[in-house]
C-alpha positions in Angstrom: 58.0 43.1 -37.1 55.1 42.2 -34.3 52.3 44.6 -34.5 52.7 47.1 -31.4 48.4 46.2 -31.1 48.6 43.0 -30.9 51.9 42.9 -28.8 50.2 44.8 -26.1 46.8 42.6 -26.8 49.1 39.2 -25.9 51.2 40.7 -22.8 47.8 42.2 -21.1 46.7 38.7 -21.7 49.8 37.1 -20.1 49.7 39.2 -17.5 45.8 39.0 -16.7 46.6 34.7 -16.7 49.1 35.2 -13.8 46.8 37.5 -11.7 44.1 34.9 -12.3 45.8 31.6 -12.3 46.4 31.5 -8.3 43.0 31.9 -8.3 41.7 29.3 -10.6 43.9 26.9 -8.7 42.8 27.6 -5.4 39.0 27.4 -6.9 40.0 23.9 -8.3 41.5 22.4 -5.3 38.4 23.3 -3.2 36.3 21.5 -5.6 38.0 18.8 -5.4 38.5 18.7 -1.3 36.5 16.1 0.6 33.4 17.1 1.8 32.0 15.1 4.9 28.5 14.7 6.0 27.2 13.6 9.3 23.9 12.3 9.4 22.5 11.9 12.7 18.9 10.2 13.1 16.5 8.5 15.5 13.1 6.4 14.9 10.1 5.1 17.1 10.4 7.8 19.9 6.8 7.3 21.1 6.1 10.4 22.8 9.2 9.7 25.2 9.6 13.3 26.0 11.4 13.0 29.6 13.8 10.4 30.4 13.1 7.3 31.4 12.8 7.2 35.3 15.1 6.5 38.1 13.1 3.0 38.9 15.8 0.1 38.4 14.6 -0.5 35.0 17.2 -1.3 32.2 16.5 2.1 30.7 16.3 4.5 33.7 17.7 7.8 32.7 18.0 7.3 28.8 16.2 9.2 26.7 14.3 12.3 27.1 14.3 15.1 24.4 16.9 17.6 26.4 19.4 15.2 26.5 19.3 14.8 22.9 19.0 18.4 22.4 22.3 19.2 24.4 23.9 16.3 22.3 22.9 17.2 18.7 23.9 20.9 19.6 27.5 19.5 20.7 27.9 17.8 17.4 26.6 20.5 15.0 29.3 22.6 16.7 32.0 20.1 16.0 30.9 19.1 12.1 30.5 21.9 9.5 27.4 19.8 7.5 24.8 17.5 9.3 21.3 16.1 8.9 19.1 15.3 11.0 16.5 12.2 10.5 13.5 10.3 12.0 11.8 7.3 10.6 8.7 7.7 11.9 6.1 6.7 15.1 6.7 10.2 16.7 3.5 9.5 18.8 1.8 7.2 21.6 3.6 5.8 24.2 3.3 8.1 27.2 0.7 10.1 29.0 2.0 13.1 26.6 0.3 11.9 23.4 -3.0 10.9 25.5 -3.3 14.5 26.7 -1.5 16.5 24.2 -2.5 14.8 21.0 1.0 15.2 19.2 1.8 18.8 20.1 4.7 18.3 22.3 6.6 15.7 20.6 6.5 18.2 17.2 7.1 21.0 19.0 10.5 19.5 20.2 11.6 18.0 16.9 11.1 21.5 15.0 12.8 22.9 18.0 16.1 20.3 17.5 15.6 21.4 13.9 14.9 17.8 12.3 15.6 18.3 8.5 12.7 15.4 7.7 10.9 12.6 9.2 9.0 9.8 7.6 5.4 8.4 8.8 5.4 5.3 11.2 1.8 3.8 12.0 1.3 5.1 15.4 1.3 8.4 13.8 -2.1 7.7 13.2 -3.2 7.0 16.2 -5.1 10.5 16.8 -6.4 10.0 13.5 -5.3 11.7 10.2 -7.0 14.7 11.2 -4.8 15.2 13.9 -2.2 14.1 12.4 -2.3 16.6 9.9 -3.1 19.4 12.2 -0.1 19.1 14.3 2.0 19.1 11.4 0.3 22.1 9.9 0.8 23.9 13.3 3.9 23.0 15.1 6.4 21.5 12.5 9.7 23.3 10.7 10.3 20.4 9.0 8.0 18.1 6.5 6.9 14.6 6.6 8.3 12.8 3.9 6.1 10.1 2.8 6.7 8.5 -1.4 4.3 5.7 -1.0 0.9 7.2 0.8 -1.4 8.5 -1.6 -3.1 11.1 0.7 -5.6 12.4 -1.9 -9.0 13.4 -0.5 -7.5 12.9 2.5 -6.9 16.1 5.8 -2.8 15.2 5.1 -3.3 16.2 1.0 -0.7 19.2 0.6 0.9 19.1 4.1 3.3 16.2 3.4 5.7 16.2 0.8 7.0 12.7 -1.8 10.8 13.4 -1.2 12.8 16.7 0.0 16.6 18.1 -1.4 18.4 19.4 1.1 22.2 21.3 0.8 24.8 20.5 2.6 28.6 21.6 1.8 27.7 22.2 -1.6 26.3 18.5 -1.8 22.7 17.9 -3.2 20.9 15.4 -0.9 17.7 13.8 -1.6 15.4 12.2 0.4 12.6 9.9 0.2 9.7 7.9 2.8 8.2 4.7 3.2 5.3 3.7 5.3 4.5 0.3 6.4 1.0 -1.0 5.0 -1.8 0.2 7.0 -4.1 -3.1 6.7 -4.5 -5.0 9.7 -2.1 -2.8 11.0 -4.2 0.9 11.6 -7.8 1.0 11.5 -9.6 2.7 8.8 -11.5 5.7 10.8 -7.5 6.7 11.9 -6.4 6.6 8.4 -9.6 7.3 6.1 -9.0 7.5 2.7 -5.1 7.0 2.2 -4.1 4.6 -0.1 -1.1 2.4 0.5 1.1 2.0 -2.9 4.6 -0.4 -3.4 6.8 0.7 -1.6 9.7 -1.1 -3.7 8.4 0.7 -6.6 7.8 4.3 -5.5 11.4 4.0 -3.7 13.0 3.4 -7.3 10.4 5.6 -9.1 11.1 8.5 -5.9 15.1 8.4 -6.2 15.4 8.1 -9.7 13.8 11.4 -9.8 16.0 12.7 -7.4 19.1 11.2 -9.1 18.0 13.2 -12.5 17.6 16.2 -10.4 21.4 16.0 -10.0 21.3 14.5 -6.2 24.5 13.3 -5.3 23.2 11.2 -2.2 20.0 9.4 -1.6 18.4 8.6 1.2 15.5 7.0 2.8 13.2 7.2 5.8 11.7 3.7 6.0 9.3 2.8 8.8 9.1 -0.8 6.8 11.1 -2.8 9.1 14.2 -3.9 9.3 13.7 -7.8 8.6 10.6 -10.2 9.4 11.0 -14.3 9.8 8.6 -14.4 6.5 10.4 -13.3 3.1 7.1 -12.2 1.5 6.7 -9.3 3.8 8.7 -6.2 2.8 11.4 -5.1 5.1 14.5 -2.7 4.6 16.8 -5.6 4.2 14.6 -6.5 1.5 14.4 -3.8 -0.1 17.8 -2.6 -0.1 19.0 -5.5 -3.0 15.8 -4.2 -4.9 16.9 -0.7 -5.3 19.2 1.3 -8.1 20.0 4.8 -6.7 19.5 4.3 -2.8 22.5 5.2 -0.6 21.4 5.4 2.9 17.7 3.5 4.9 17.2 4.9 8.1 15.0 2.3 9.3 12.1 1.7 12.3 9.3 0.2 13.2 11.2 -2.9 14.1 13.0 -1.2 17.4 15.7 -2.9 16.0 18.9 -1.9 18.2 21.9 -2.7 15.5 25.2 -2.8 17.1 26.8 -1.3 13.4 25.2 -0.3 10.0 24.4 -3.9 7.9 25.6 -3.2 3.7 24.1 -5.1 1.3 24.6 -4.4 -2.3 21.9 -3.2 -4.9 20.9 -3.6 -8.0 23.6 -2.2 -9.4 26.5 -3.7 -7.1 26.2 -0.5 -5.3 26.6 -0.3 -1.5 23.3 0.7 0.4 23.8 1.3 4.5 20.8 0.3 6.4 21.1 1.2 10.0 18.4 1.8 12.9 18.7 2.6 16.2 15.8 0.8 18.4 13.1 3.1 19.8 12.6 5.7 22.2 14.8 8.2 21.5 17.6 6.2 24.0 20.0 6.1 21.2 20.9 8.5 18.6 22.6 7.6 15.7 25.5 8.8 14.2 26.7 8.1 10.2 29.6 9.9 8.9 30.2 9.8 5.2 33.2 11.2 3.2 32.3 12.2 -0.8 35.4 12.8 -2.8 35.7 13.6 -6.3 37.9 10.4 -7.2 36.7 7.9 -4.7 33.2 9.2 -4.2 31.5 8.2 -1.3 32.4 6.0 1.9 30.9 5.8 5.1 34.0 6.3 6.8 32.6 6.4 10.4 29.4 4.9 12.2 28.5 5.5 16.1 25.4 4.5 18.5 25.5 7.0 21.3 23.6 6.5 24.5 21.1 9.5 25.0 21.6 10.4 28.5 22.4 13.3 30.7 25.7 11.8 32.0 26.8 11.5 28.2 26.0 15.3 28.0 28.7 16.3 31.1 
């Protein structure tokens, strides 16, 4: 005969599985439902705070930092996860960053909540004291910078190497490139930082953040997107030269690409390199689907004209 003790023992434990099973499914199903990821970014928006003006020029009303305000705002409302990126050269350009030093320009990206931004060049134009004071003072986001060593230097402790952001339960890491300062910015603007490979620290950078468990890499390159001469580093360079990088968000170039280029990587991986010129006229938009069998696709890419007429 069944023990009576260990009868009741099994049928508590039969009936606790049913309770619990529903539950356990519907856990299971949600981790395995597709999680998408929008990933809106701009680079080389030179201190273009107001739109460009009514004057017959082929940019009159683009840009300006309230148009692209109202438009991020529409899209957060619409997608459930997004980032949002610069690649650098934040400053000179317009009578803002002569008078202002940087403060305005900051001001609005922490205001638009930027998640990162890397360093371009011209963000050394008030020197790295400035530089570093603005940041310090006005920004709700870091500069990500992997390949600047700042030791010694005003900016030691107020940049970071590489960021992880979460988004829809997805672990995102992020890593910066700067573009080599000789020749390029003068030595009293950048003192003592030291310019290191930036092939190198991009692999060293996201092979860290790939064995912190990241499940998406990206980087803020202000590199360039290609040059006539194949010595000189540029993101489509790069790109083949890399193990664990998903995503370059490019500038420096003002490169205006009509769609996101792929190129393959070390690894036969895909890496998207996109970039969408300079001033803040265009913002672009990168939607990428992760799913557990098929992992992840760009599944969507858009260049939207920043302008108020776009915001009606």
């Amino acid at each position: 005969m069944y023990p009576r003790r260990a009868f009741i023992k099994q049928a508590a434990l039969a009936a606790g599985s049913l309770l619990v099973s529903p539950i356990l499914a519907q856990a299971m199903e949600e981790a395995d439902a597709p999680v998408r990821l929008t990933v809106l970014h701009t680079n080389d928006t030179h201190s273009r705070i107001d739109p460009f003006p009514m004057d017959g020029g082929r940019n009159q009303g683009l840009g300006g930092v309230a148009a692209r305000s109202q438009l991020i705002g529409e899209i957060r409302r619409q997608e459930a996860n997004v980032l949002l990126l610069d690649a650098g050269d934040i400053f000179q350009g317009t009578p803002y960053f002569n008078i202002y030093k940087g403060e305005p320009e900051i001001r609005a990206m922490s205001a638009m909540g930027y998640d990162a931004t890397t360093i371009g060049n011209h963000d050394f134009d008030g020197g790295i004291e400035n530089l570093a004071l603005q940041l310090r003072q006005h920004a709700s986001f870091p500069m990500i910078v992997s390949n600047y060593d700042f030791s010694g230097t005003p900016m030691e402790g107020v940049y970071q190497p590489y960021r992880i952001v979460r988004k829809g339960g997805l672990k995102i890491g992020i890593l910066g490139l700067g573009i080599g300062l000789k020749g390029l910015v003068p030595e009293n603007l950048h003192g003592k930082t030291v310019y290191l490979d930036p092939v190198q620290k991009a692999n060293e950078t996201a092979a860290l953040l790939k064995r912190k468990g990241c499940d998406f890499i990206i980087c803020l390159s202000h590199l360039g997107y290609k040059y006539e001469s194949e010595s000189r580093i540029s993101d489509r360079l790069l790109a083949p030269q890399t193990e664990d990088i998903d995503l370059i968000i490019g500038g420096h170039t003002h490169s205006f690409l009509e769609k996101p280029e792929v190129l393959k990587n070390r690894k036969g991986d895909d890496v998207v390199i996109n970039q969408v010129g300079w001033a803040g006229i265009q913002l672009g938009r990168l939607d990428f689907v992760f799913e557990k069998k098929k992992g992840k696709n760009l599944v969507e890419s858009q260049t939207i004209s920043v302008t108020k007429k776009s915001q009606s």
